[in-house]
C-alpha positions in Angstrom: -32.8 13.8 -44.2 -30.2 11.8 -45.1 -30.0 8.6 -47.5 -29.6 5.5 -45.2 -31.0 2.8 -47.6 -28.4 0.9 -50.3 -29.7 0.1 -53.4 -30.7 -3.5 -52.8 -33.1 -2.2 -49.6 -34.3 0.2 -51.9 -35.3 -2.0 -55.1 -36.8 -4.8 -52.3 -39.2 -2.6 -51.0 -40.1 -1.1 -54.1 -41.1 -4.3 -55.4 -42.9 -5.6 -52.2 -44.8 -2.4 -52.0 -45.9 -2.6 -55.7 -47.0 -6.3 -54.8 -48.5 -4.9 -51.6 -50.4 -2.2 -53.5 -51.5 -4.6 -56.2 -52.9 -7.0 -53.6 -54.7 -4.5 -51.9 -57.2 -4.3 -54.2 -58.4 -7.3 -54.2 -58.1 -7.3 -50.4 -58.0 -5.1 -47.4 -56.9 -0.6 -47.8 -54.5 -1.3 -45.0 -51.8 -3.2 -47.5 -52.0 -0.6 -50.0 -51.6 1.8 -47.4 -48.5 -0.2 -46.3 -47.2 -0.7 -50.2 -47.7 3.2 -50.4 -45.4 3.8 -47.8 -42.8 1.4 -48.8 -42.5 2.6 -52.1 -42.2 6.6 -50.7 -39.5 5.6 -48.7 -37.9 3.4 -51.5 -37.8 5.9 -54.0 -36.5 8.4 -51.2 -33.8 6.4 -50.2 -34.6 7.2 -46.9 -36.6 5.1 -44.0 -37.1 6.6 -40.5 -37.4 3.6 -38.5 -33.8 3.2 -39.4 -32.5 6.6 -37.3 -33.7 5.5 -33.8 -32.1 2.1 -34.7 -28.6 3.8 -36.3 -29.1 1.3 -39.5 -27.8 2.2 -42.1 -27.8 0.4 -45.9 -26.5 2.7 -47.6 -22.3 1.3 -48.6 -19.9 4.4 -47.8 -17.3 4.8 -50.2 -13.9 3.6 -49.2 -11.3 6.5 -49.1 
């Protein structure tokens, strides 16, 4: 796997999914679920709906 998020995706969803996570227990299993998987991929750096899509985040270093 490589990285394909930047560090502004990355801090986004991590702060959506803790939002998401906190929500969900006050509401519905299916938003924490979602918050769950936002964070995973935040702190991976890595999000596989972006490969099918060829997005990257990520800024490449300038040579």
């Amino acid at each position: 796997m490589e990285k394909n998020m930047g560090s502004q995706d990355k801090n986004i969803r991590l702060v959506v999914g803790i939002i998401l996570i906190v929500v969900s227990f006050f509401s519905s299993l299916w938003l924490g679920l979602i918050g769950l998987v936002m964070v995973a991929t935040s702190l991976m750096g890595f999000c596989p709906a972006y490969v099918p899509l060829k997005i990257s985040t990520l800024k490449k270093d300038k040579k």
